[in-house]
N, CA, C and O atoms as a DFTB+ gen file, in Angstrom:
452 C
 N C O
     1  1      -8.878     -43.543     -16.842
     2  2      -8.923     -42.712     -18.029
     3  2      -8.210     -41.398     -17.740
     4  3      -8.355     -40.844     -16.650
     5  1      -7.334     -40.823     -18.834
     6  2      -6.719     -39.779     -18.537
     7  2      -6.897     -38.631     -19.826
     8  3      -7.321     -39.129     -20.869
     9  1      -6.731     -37.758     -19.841
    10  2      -6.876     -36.785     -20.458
    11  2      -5.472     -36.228     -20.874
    12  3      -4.731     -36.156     -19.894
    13  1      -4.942     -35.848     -21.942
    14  2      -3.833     -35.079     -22.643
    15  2      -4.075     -34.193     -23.186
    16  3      -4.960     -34.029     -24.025
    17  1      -2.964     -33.138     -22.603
    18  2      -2.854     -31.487     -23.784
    19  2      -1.628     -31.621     -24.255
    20  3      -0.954     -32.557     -23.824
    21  1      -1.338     -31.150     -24.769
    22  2       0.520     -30.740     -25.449
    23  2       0.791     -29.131     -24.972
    24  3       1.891     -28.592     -24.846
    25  1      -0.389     -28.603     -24.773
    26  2      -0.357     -27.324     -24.208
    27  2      -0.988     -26.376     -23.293
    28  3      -2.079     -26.942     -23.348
    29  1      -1.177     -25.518     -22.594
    30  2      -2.022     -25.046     -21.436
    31  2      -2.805     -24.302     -22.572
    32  3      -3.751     -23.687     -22.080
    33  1      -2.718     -24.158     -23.931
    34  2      -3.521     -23.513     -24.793
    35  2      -4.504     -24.462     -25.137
    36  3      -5.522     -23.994     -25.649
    37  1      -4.451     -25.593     -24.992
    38  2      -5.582     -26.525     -25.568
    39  2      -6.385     -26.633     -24.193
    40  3      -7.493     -27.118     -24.422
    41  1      -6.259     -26.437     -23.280
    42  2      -7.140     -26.946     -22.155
    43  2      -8.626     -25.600     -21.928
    44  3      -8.372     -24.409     -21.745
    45  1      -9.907     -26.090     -21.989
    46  2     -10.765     -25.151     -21.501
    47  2     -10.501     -23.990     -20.910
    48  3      -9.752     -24.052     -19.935
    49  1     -11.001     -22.711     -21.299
    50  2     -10.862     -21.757     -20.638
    51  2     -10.622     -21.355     -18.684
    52  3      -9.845     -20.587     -18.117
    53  1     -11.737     -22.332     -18.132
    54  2     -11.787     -22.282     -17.207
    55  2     -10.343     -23.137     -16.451
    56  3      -9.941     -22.821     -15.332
    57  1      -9.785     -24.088     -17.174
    58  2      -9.038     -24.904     -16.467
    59  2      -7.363     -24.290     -17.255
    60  3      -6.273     -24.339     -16.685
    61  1      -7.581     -23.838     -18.437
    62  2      -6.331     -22.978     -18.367
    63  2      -6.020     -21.498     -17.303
    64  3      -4.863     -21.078     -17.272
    65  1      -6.861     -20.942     -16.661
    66  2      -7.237     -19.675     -15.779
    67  2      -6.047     -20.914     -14.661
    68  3      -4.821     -20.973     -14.575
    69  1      -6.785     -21.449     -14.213
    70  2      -6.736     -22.220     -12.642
    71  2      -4.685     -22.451     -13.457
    72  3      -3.637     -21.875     -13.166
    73  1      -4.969     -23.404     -14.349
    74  2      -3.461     -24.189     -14.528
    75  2      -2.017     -22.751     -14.456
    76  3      -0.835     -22.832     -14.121
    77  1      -2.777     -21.682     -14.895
    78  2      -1.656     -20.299     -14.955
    79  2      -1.267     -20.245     -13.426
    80  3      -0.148     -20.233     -12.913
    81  1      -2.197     -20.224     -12.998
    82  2      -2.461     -19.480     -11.551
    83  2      -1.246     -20.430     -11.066
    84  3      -0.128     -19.914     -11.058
    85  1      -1.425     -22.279     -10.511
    86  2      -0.647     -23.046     -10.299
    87  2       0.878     -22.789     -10.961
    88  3       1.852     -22.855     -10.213
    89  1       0.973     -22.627     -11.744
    90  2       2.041     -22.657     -12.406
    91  2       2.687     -21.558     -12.215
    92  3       3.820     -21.741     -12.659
    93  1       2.566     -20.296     -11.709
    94  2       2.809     -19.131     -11.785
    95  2       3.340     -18.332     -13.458
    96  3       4.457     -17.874     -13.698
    97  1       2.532     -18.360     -14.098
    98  2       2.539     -18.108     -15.391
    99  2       1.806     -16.540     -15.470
   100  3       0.669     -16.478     -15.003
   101  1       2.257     -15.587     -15.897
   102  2       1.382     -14.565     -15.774
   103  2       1.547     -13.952     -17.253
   104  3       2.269     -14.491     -18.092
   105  1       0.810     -12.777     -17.497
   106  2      -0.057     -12.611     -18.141
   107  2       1.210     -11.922     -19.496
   108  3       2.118     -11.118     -19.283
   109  1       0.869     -12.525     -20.727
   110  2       1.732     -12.026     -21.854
   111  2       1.949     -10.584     -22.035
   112  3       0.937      -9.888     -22.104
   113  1       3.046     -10.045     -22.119
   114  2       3.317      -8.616     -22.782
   115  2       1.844      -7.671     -23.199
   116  3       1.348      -6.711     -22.609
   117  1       1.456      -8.304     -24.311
   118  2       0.364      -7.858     -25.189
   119  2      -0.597      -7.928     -24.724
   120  3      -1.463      -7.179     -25.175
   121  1      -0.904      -8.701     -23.769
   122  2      -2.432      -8.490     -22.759
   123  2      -2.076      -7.577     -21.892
   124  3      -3.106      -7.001     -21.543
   125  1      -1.040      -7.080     -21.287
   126  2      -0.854      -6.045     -20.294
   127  2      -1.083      -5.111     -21.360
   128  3      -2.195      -4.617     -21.172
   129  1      -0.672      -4.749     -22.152
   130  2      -0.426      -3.718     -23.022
   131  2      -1.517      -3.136     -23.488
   132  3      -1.645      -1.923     -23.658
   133  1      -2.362      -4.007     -23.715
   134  2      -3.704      -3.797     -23.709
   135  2      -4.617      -3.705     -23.411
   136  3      -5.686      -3.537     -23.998
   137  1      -4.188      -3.854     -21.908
   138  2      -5.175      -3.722     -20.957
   139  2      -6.349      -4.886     -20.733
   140  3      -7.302      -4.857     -19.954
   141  1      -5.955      -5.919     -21.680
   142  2      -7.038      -7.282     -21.126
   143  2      -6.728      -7.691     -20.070
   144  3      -7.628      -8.407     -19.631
   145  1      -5.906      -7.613     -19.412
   146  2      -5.476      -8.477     -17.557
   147  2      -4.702      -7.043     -17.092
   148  3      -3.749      -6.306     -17.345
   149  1      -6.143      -7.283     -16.007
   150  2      -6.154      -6.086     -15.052
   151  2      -4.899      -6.414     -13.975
   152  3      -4.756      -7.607     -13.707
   153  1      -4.118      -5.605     -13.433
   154  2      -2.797      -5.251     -12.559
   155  2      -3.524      -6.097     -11.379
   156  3      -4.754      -6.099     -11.362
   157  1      -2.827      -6.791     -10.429
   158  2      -2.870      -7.634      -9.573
   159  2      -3.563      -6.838      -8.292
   160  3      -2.617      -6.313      -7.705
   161  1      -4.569      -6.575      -7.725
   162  2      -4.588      -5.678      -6.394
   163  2      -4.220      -6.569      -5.297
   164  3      -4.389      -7.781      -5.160
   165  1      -3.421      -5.275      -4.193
   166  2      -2.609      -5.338      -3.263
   167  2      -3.788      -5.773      -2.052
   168  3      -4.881      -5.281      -1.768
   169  1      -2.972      -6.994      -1.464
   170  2      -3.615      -7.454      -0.417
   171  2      -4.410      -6.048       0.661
   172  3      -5.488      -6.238       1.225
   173  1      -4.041      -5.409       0.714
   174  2      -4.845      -4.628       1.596
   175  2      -5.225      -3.386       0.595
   176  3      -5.184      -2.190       0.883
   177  1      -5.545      -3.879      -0.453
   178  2      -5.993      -2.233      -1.091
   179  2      -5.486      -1.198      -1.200
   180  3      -6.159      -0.173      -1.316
   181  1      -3.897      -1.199      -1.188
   182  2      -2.998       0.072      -1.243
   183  2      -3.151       0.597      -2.668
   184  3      -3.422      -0.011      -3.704
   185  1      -2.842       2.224      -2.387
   186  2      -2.525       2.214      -4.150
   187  2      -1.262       2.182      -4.411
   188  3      -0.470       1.945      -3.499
   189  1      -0.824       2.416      -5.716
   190  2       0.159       2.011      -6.244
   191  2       1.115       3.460      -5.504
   192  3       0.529       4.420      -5.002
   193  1       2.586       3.351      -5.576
   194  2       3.443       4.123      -4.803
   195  2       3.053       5.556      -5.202
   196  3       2.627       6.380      -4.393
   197  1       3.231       5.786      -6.506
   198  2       3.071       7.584      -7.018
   199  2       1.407       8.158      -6.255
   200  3       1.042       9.333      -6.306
   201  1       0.886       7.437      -5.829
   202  2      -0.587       7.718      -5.257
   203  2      -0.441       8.196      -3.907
   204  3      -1.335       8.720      -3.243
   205  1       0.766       7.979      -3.537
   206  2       0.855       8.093      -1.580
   207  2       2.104       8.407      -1.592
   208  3       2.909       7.799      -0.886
   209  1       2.471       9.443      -2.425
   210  2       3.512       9.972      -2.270
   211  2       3.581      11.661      -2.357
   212  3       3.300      12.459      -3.251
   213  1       3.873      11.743      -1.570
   214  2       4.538      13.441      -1.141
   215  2       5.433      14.204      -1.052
   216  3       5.950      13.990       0.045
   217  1       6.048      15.144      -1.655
   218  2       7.278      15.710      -1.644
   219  2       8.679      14.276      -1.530
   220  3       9.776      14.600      -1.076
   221  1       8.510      13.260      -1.844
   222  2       9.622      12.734      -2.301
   223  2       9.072      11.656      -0.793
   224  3       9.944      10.843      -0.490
   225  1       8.107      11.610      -0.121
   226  2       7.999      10.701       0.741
   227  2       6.540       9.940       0.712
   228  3       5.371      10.322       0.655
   229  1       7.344       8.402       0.796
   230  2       6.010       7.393       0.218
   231  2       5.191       6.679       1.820
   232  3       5.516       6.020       2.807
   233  1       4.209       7.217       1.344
   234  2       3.010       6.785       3.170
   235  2       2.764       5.154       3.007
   236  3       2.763       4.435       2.008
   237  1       2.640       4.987       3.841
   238  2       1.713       3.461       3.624
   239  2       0.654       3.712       2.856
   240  3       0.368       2.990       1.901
   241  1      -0.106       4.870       3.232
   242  2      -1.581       4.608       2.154
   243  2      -1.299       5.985       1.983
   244  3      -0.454       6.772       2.411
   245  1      -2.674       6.044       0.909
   246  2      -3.082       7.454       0.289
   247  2      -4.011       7.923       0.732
   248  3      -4.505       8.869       0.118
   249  1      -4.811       7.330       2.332
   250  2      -5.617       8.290       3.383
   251  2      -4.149       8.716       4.139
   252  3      -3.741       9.841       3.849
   253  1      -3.626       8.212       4.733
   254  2      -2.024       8.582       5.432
   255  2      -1.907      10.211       5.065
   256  3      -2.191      11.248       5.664
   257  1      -1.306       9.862       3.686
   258  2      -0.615      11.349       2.805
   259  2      -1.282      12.221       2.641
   260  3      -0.814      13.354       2.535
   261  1      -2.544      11.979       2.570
   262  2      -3.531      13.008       2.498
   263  2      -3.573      13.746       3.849
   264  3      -3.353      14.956       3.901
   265  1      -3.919      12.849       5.187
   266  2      -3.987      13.473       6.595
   267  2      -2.864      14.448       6.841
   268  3      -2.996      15.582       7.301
   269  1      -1.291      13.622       6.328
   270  2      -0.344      14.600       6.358
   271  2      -0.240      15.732       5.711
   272  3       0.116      16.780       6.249
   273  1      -0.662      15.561       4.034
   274  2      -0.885      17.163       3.618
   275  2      -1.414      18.238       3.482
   276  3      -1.037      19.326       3.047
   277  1      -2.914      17.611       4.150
   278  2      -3.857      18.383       3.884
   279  2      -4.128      18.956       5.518
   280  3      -4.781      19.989       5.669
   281  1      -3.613      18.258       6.636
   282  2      -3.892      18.265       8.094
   283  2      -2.575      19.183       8.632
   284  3      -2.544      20.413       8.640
   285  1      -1.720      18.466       8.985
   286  2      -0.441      18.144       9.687
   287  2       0.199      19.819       9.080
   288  3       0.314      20.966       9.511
   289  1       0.494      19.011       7.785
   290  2       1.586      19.990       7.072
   291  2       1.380      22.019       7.666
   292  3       2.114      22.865       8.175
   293  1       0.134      21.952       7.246
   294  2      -0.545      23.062       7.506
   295  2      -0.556      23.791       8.935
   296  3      -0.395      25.004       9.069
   297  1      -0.813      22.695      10.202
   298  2      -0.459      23.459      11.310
   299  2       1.074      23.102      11.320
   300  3       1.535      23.673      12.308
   301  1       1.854      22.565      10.810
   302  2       3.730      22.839      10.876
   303  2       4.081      24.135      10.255
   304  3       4.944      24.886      10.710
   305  1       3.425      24.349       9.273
   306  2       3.643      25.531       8.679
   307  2       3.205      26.905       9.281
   308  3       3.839      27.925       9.013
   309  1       2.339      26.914       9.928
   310  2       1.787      28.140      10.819
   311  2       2.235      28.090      12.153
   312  3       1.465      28.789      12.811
   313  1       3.460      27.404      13.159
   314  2       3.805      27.314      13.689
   315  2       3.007      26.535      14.588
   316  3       3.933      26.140      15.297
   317  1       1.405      25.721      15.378
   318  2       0.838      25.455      15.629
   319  2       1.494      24.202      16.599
   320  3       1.475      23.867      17.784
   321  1       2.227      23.624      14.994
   322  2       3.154      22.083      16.029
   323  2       4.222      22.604      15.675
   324  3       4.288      23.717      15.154
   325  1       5.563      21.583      16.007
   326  2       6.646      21.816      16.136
   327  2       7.240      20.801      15.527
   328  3       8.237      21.070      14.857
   329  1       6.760      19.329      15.611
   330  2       7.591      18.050      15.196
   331  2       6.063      17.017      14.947
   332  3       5.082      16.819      15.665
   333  1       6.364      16.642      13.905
   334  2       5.913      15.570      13.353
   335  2       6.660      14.042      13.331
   336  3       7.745      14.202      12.773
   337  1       6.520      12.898      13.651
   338  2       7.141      11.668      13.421
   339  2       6.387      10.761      12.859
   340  3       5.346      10.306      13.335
   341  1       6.876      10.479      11.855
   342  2       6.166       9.077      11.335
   343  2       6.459       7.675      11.717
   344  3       7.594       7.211      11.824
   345  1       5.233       6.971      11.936
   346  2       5.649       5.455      12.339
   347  2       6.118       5.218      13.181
   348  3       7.175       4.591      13.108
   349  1       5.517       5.639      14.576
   350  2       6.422       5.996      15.848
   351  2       6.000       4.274      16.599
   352  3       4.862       3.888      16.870
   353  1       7.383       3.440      16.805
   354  2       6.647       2.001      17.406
   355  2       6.479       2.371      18.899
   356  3       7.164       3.261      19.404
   357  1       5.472       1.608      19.658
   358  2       5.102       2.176      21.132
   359  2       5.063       0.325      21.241
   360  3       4.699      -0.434      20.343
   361  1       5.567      -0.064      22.654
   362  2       5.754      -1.813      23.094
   363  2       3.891      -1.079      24.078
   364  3       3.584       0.024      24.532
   365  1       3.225      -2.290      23.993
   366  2       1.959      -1.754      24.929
   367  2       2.045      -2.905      25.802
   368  3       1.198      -3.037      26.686
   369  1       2.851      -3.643      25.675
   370  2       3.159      -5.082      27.014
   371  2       2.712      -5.848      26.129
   372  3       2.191      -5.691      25.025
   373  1       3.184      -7.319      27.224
   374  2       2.312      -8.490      27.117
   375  2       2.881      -8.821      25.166
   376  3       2.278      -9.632      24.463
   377  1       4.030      -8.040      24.686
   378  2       4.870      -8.463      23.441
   379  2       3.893      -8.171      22.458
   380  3       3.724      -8.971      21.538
   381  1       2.982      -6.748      22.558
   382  2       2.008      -5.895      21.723
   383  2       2.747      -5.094      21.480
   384  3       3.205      -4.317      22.318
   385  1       3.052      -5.102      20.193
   386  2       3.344      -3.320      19.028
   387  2       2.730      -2.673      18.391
   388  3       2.416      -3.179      17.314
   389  1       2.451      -1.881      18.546
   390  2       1.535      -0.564      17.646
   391  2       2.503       0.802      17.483
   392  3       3.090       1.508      18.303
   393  1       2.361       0.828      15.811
   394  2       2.909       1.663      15.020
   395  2       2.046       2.132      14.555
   396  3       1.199       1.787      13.731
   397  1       2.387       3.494      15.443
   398  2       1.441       4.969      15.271
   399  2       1.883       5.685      13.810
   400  3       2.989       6.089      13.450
   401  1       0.808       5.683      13.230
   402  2       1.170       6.730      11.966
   403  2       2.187       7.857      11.980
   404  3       3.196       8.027      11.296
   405  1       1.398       8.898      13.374
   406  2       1.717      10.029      13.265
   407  2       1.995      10.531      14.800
   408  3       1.082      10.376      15.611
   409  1       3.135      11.085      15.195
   410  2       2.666      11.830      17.004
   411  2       3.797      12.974      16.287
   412  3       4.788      13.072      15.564
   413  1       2.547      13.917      17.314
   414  2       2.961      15.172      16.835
   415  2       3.377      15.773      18.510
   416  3       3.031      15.243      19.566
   417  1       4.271      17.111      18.325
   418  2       4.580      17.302      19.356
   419  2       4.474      19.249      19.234
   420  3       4.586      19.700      18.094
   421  1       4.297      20.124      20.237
   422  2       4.009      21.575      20.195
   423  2       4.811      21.560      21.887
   424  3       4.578      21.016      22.967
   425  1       5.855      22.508      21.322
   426  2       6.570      22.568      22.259
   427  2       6.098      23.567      23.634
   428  3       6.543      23.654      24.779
   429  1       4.892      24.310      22.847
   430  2       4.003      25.240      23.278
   431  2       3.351      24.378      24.660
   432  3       3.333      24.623      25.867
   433  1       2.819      23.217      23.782
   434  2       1.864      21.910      25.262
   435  2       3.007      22.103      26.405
   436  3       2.616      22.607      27.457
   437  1       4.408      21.746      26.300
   438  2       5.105      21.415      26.956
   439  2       5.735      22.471      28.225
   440  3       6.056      22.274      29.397
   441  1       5.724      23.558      27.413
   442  2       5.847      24.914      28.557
   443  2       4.603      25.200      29.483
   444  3       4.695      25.186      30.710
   445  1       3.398      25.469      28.784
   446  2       2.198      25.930      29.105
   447  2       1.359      24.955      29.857
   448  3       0.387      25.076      30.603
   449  1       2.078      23.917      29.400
   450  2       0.692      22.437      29.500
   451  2       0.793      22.236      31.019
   452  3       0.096      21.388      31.577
C-alpha cells in the first residue's frame, strides 16, 4: 500500500516539516518577513556579524570583541601594552594547533623583565 500527494502542501504537518528539511526547501519570503520561521542558529552559537564587530573588525564571537574593547583596547591606549595580535597559530607538537585569540606584547616586560 502506498500513499500519494501531488504536493508537500497536502502531506501532515509533521511530515511536511521533515520532507522541507530533506529536500532543502526553506522557508517562503512572507514567513521570513514575518517573522513565523525563526533565522537558522549557528552551530556554535555565534551571533550574527554586526554583533562582533568593532571599528570595522569582525571577532569570532561577541565575548572576543568585548575582551578586546572593553580590556585590551584600554591598556593600548594608556600605553600599558604595546602590540596586540589576533589569532596567533602556536604548533604544540605531536600535529596540535591552537589559535590563541589574543597575545599581547609590552615592550616594557622585555627591557625590565
Amino acid at each position: 500500500m502506498s500513499l500519494h500527494y501531488d504536493s508537500i502542501e497536502q502531506l501532515p504537518e509533521h511530515l511536511r516539516k521533515q520532507a522541507k528539511e530533506k529536500l532543502g526547501i526553506v522557508a517562503t519570503v512572507e514567513q521570513v518577513y514575518c517573522n513565523q520561521v525563526a533565522p537558522k542558529q549557528n552551530k556554535y552559537h555565534v551571533s550574527s556579524a554586526p554583533d562582533r564587530t568593532y571599528k570595522g573588525v569582525v571577532y569570532d564571537s561577541k565575548r572576543e570583541m568585548l575582551y578586546y574593547r572593553d580590556t585590551l583596547e584600554p591598556r593600548l591606549l594608556s600605553g600599558e601594552l604595546d602590540y596586540v595580535l589576533r589569532q596567533v597559530p602556536f604548533e604544540l607538537g605531536a600535529g596540535v594547533k591552537y589559535v590563541a585569540d589574543f597575545v599581547t606584547l609590552s615592550l616594557m616586560d622585555l627591557v625590565c623583565g
